[in-house]
RODOKOL-991471 format. One record per residue (C-alpha): residue in three letters; z, y, x. Coordinates in steps of 0.05 Angstrom, whole numbers, padded with zeros to 5 digits, always signed. Example, Ala and Ser with C-alpha at 12.3 -4.5 7.8 and 13.67 -1.06 7.14 Angstrom:
# residues 2
ALA+00156-00090+00246
SER+00143-00021+00273
***
This chain:
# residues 156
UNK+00320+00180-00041
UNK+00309+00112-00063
UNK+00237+00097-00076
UNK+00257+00027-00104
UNK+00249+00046-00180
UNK+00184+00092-00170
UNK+00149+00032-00134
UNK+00183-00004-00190
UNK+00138+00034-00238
UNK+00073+00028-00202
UNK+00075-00050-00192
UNK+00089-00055-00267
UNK+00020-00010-00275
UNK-00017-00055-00223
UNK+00004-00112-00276
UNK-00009-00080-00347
UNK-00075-00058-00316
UNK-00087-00121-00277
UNK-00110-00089-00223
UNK-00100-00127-00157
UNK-00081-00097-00090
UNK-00044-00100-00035
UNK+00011-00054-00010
UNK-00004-00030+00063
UNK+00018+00028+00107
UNK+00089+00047+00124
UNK+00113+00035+00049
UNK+00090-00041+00072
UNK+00126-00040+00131
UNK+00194-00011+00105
UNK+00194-00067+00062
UNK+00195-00119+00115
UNK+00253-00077+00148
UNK+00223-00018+00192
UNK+00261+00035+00202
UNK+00203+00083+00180
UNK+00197+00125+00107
UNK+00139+00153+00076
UNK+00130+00204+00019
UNK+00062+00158-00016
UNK+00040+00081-00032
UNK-00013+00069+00001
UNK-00058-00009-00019
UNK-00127-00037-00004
UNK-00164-00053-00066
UNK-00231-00075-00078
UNK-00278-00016-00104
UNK-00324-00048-00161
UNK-00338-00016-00224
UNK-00281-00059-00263
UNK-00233-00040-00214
UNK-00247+00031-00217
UNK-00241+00019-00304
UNK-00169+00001-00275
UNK-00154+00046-00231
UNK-00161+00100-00291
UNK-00115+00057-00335
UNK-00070+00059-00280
UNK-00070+00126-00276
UNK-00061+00146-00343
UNK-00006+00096-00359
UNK+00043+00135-00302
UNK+00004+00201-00335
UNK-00026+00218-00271
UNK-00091+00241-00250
UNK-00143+00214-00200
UNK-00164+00262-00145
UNK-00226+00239-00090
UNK-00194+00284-00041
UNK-00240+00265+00014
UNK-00318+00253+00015
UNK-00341+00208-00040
UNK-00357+00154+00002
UNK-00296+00149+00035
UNK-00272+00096-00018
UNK-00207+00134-00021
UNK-00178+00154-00095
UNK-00111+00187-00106
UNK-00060+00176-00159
UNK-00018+00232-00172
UNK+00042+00253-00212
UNK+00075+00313-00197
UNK+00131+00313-00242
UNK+00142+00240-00213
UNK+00135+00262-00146
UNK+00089+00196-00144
UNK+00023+00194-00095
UNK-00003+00132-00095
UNK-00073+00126-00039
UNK-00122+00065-00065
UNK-00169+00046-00008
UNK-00227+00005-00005
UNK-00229-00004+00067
UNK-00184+00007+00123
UNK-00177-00001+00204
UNK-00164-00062+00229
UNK-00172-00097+00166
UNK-00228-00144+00154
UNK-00230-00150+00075
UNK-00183-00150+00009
UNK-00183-00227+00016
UNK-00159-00229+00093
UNK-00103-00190+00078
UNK-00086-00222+00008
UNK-00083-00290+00050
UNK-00031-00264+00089
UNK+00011-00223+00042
UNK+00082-00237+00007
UNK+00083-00229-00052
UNK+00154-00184-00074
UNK+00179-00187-00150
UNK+00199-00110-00173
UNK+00228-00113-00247
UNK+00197-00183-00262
UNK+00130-00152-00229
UNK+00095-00181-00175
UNK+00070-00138-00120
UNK+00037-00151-00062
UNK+00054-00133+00008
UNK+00013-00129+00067
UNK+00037-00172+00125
UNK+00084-00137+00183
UNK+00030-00163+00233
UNK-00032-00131+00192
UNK+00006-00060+00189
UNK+00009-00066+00258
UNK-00065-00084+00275
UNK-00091-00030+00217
UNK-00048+00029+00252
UNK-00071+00007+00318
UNK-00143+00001+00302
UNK-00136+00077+00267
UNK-00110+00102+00327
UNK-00081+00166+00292
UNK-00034+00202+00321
UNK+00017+00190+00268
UNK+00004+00115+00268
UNK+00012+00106+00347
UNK+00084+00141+00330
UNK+00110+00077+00294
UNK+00074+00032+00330
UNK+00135+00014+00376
UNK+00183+00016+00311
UNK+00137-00027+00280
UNK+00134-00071+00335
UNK+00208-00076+00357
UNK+00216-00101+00270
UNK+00173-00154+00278
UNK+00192-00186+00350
UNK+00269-00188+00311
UNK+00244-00217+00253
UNK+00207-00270+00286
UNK+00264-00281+00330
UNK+00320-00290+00270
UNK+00263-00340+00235
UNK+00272-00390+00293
***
């Protein structure tokens, strides 16, 4: 399956509704060329009440719905669509990861469709999954790892 036009769809979304936020996780890091697939979009966004106006107007223009699967204060909302077969995870914090801004800084910025989207750093998808310390993170971590020491060795 190529998630290409799906992702597509949601950076469109993150522009109509002008919500910023940054791509993280392992859909960040098969972007910069890991060999690793995920079934969801996970991004950090910055949980203020304008954002969270967004965040429904996001949801409804893919006609999803917003789930709090976790305890409120978690700072974790999920975008569904079934029919889509779309999960998209907004986050307000995450491991590893000082702040929105930190990670904007070092973020590329990826054109989908004539949409901008931003992508989390190789190097910050590395330090968030290390500093979560999940099982399922630590089982990347040397994929991740091995995608970054090539890419910094083909960029000098």
């Amino acid at each position: 399956m190529n998630a290409a036009p799906l992702l597509a769809r949601v950076a469109e979304a993150l522009s109509k509704c002008r919500l910023e936020a940054v791509l993280i996780g392992n859909a960040a890091a098969a972007l910069h060329g890991a060999p690793v697939t995920t079934l969801d979009f996970d991004f950090l966004f910055r949980k203020t009440p304008a954002n969270l106006k967004k965040l429904k107007a996001f949801g409804n223009s893919l006609d999803a719905i917003i789930l709090r699967p976790y305890y409120p204060t978690s700072g974790l909302y999920r975008v569904v669509n079934d029919d889509l077969g779309l999960q998209v995870d907004f986050m307000s914090a995450i491991h590893g990861i000082r702040s929105l801004a930190s990670l904007r800084s070092r973020a590329e910025s990826l054109d989908l469709g004539g949409c901008s989207l931003l992508v989390a750093s190789l190097e910050d998808v590395i330090a968030s999954k290390k500093a979560a310390g999940r099982a399922r993170d630590l089982a990347v971590l040397e994929l991740l790892e091995k995608t970054w020491h090539e890419k910094t060795r083909l960029h000098r």
